[in-house]
KEROGU-478000 format. One record per residue (C-alpha): chain; x, y, z; residue in one letter. Coordinates in steps of 0.2 Angstrom, whole numbers. Each point is the difference from the previous one (the first is absolute). Layout:
% KEROGU-478000
[rec "A" [X Y Z] "A"],
...
***
This chain:
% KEROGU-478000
[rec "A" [-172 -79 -70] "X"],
[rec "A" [13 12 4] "X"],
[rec "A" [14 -6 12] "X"],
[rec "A" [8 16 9] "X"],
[rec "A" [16 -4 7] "X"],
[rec "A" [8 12 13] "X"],
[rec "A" [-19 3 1] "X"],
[rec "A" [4 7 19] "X"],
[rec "A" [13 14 -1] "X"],
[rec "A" [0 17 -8] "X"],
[rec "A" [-4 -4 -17] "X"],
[rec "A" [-10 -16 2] "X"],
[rec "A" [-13 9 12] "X"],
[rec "A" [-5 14 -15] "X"],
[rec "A" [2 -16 -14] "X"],
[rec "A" [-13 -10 12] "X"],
[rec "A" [-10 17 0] "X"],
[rec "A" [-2 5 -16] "X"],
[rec "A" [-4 -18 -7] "X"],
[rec "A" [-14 -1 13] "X"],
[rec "A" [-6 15 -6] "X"],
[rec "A" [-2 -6 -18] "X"],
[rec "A" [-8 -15 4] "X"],
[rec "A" [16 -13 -2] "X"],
[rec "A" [1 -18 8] "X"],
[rec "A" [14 3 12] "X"],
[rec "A" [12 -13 7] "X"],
[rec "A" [14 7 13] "X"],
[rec "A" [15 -13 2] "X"],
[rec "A" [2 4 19] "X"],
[rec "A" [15 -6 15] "X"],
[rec "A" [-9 3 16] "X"],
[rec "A" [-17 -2 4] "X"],
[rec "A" [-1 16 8] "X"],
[rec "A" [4 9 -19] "X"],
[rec "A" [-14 -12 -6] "X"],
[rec "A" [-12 6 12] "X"],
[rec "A" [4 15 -5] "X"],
[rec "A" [-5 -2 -17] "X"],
[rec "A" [-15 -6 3] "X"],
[rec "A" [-5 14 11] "X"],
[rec "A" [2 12 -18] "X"],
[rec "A" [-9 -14 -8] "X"],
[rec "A" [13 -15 -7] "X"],
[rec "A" [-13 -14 -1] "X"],
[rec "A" [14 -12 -6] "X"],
[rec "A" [16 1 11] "X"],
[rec "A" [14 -15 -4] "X"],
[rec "A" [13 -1 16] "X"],
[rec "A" [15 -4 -6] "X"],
[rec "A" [18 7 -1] "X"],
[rec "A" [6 6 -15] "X"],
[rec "A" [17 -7 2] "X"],
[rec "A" [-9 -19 0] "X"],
[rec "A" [-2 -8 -17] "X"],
[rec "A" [-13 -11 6] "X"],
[rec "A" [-11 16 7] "X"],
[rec "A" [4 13 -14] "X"],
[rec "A" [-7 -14 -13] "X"],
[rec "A" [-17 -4 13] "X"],
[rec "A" [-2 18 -2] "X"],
[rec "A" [2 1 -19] "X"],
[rec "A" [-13 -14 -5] "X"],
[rec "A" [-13 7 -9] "X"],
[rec "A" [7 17 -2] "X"],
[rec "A" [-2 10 -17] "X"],
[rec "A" [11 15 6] "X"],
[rec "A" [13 3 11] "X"],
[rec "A" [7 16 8] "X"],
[rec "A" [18 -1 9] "X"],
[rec "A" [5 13 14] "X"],
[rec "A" [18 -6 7] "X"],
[rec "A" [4 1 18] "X"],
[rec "A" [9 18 3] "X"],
[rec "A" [20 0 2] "X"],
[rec "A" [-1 -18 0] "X"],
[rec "A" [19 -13 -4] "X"],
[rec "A" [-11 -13 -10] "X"],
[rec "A" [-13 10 -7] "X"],
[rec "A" [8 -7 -18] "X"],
[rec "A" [-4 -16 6] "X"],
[rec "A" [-19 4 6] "X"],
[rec "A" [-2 8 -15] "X"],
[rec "A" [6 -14 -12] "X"],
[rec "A" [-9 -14 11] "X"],
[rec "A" [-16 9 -3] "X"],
[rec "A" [0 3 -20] "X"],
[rec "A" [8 -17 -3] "X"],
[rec "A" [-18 -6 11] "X"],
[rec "A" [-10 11 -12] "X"],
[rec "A" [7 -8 -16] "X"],
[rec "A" [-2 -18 6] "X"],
[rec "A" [-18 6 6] "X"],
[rec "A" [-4 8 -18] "X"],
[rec "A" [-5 18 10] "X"],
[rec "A" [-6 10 -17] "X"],
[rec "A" [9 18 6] "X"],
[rec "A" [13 3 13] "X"],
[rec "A" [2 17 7] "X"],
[rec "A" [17 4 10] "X"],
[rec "A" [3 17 10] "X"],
[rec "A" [18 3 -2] "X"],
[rec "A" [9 19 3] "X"],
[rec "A" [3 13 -5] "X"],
[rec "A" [17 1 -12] "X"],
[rec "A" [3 -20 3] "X"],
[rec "A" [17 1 -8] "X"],
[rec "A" [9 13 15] "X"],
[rec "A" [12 -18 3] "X"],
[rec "A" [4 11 17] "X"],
[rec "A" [-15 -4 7] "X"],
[rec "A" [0 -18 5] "X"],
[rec "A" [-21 -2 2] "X"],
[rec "A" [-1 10 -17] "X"],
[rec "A" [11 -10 -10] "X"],
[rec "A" [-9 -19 7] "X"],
[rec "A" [-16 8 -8] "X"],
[rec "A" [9 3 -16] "X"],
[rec "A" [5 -21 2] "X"],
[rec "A" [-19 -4 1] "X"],
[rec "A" [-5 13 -14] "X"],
[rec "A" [11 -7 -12] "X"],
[rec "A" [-8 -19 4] "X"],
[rec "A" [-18 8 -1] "X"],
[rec "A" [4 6 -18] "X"],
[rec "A" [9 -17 -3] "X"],
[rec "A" [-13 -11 8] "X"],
[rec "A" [-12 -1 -15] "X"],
[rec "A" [-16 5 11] "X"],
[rec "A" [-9 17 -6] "X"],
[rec "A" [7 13 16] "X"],
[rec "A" [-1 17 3] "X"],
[rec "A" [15 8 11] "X"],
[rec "A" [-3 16 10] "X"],
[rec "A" [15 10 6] "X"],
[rec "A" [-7 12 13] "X"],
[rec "A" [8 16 6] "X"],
[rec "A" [2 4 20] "X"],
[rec "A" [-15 -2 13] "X"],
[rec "A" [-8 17 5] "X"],
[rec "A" [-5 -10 12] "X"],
[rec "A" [18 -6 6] "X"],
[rec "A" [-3 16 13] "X"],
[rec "A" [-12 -11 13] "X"],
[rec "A" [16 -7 6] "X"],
[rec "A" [5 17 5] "X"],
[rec "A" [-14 6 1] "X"],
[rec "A" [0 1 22] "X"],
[rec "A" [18 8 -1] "X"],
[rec "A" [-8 14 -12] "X"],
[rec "A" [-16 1 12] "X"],
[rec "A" [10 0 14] "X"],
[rec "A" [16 9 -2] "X"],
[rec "A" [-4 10 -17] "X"],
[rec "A" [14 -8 -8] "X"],
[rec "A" [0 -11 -19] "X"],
[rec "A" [17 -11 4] "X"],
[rec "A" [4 -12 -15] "X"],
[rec "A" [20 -9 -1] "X"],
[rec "A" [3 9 -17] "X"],
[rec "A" [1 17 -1] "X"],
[rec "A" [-16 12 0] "X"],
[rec "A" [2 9 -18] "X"],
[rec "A" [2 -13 -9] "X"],
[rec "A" [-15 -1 -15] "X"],
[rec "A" [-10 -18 2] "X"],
[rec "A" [-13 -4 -12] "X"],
[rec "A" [-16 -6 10] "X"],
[rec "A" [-15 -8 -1] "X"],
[rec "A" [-17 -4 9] "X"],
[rec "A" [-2 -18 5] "X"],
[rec "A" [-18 2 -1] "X"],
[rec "A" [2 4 -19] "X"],
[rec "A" [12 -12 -3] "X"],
[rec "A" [-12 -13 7] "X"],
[rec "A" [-15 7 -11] "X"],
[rec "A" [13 -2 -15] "X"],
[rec "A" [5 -18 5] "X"],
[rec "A" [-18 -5 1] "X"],
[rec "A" [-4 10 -17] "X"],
[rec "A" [16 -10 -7] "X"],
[rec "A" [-7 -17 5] "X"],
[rec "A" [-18 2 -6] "X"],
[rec "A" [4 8 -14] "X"],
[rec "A" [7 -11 -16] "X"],
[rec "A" [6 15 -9] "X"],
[rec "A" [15 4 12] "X"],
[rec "A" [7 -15 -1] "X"],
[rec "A" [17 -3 -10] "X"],
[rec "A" [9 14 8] "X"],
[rec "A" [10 8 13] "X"],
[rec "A" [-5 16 9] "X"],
[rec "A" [8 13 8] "X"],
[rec "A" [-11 9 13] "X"],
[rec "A" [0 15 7] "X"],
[rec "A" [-11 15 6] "X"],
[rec "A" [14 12 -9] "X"],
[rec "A" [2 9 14] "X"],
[rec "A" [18 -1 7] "X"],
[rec "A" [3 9 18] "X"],
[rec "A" [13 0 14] "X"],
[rec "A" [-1 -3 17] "X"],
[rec "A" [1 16 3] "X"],
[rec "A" [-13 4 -11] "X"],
[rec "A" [-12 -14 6] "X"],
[rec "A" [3 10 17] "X"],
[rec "A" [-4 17 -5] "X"],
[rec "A" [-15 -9 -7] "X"],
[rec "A" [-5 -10 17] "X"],
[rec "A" [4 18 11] "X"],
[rec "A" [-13 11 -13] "X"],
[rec "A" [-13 -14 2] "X"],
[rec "A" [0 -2 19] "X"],
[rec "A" [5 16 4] "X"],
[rec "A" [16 -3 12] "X"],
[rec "A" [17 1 -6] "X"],
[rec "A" [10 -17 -9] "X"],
[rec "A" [18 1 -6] "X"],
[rec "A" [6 -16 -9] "X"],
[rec "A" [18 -5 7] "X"],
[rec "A" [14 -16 -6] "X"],
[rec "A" [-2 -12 15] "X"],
[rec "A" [16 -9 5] "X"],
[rec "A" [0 -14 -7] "X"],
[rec "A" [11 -8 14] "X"],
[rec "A" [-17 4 9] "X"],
[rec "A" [-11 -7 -12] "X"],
[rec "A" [12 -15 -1] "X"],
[rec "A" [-1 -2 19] "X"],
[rec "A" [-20 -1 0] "X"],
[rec "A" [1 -11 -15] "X"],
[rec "A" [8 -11 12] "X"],
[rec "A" [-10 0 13] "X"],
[rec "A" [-15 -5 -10] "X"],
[rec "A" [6 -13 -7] "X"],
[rec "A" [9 6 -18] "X"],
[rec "A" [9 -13 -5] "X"],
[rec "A" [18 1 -5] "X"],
[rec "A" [-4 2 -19] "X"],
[rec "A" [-14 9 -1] "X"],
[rec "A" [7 13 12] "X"],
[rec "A" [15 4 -13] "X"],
[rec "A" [-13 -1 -14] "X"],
[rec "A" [-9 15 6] "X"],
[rec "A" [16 7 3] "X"],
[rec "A" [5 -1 -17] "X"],
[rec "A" [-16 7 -6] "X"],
[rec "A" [3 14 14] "X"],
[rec "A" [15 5 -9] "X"],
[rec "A" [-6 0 -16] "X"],
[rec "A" [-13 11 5] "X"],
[rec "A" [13 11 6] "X"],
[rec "A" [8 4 -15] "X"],
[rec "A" [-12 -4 -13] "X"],
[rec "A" [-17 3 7] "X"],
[rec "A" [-15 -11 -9] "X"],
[rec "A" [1 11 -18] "X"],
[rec "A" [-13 -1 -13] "X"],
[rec "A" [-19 -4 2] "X"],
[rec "A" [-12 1 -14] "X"],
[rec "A" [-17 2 3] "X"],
[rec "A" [-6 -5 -18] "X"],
[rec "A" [-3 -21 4] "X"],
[rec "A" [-7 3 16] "X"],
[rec "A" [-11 15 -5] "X"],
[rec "A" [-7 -14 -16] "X"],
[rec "A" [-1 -13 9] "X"],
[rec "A" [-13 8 14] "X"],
[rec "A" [-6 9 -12] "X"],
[rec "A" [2 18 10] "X"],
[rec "A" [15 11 7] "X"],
[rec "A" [7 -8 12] "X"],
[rec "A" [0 9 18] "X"],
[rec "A" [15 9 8] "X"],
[rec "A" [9 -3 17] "X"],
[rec "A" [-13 15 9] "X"],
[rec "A" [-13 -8 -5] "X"],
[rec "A" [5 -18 8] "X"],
[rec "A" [5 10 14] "X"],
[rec "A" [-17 8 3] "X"],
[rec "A" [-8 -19 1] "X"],
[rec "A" [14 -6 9] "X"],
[rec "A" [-2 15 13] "X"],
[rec "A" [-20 -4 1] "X"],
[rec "A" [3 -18 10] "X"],
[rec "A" [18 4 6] "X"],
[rec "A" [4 -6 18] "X"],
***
């Protein structure tokens, strides 16, 4: 038994995919009974409800478990903490491999979310349990969320500035690595980097969207006293709002440099794809 938790959001969705497919006994650690539906609808059998920041739930959900992957809450103050209460419930449960999806350079102490994974990497490889680490470049598909802006208005705004070089990758691959990783002994012991090894701008990620649906895109730096202000009204918290900030600014002057495609190409076995080629699946079932 596999125990996916974050088995709902961006990652967890292609993990929960990609161990279906190769036959793997699923269990999703799920808040709401609506997620948990959900999950059963792409074929979960074995749904635990329970909130992961519950010692009582998250070690319901571990019973019986042989692996378990951890995909933390984005920009969230006690992510640490999550992360932490789950392994310490994997070693007391004897789980035989422990796979945690960390980020992309862990260390940038600037970015607050970044540097609480980097706290739960260093108990992973502390923790005596076989684990595997994955350190995932950008989401290709982070444009959804702009996705009606661009459709509507022809415009790619992001709070960091357009021509900046970010290192990206293709949840669905990353979900077919992740599931390869945890049914797969030989990968375990490790921590990987992965990346498509493709590195764009916004700018070019618009160029890119304007070619393929053949009306104009330009990528442009969106106030992020405006993006603040939207935050806001849906419910950012205080901390999470400055978190994203901080990442923002990063961005801004650093980009998201490096991105080799050499794990992520041996772990699937193949080249990984390239931004136009998500773009053409994403633009087949786009709103």
């Amino acid at each position: 038994m596999i125990l996916v938790v974050g088995a709902s959001g961006a990652v967890g969705l292609p993990v929960v995919k990609h161990l279906l497919k190769r036959g793997a006994p699923v269990r999703a650690l799920s808040s709401r009974e609506s997620s948990g539906a959900a999950l059963r609808e792409r074929g979960v059998t074995d749904v635990a409800l329970g909130d992961f920041r519950s010692d009582d739930d998250v070690r319901r959900a571990m019973a019986g478990v042989k692996s378990v992957i951890q995909i933390p809450p984005r920009f969230t103050e006690d992510e640490a903490a999550i992360g932490l209460r789950i392994l310490a419930a994997a070693k007391a449960a004897g789980v035989g491999h422990y796979v945690f999806v960390s980020a992309f350079h862990p260390q940038m102490r600037s970015m607050d979310h970044h540097w609480s994974k980097l706290l739960v990497e260093e108990a992973v490889i502390e923790s005596g349990i076989p684990f595997t680490i994955i350190q995932p470049a950008m989401f290709m598909q982070n444009m959804r969320i702009e996705w009606p802006v661009i459709r509507d208005r022809g415009v790619y705004p992001r709070p960091y500035s357009p021509d900046r070089k970010l290192a990206l990758i293709d949840t669905d691959e990353l979900g077919e690595a992740a599931a390869i990783i945890l049914t797969q002994q030989s990968f375990q012991g490790a921590t990987f980097e992965l990346a498509s090894g493709q590195s764009l701008t916004h700018a070019e990620m618009a160029a890119i969207i304007a070619a393929e649906t053949g009306k104009p895109v330009r990528a442009l730096k969106r106030d992020p006293a405006e993006w603040t202000d939207w935050a806001q009204k849906n419910g950012w918290k205080p901390w999470s709002i400055e978190a994203y900030l901080k990442m923002c600014r990063h961005y801004d002057v650093h980009g998201y440099p490096g991105g080799n495609a050499l794990v992520l190409r041996t772990i699937l076995g193949r080249a990984p794809g390239d931004f136009r080629s998500f773009l053409r699946r994403f633009l087949a079932n786009a709103p």
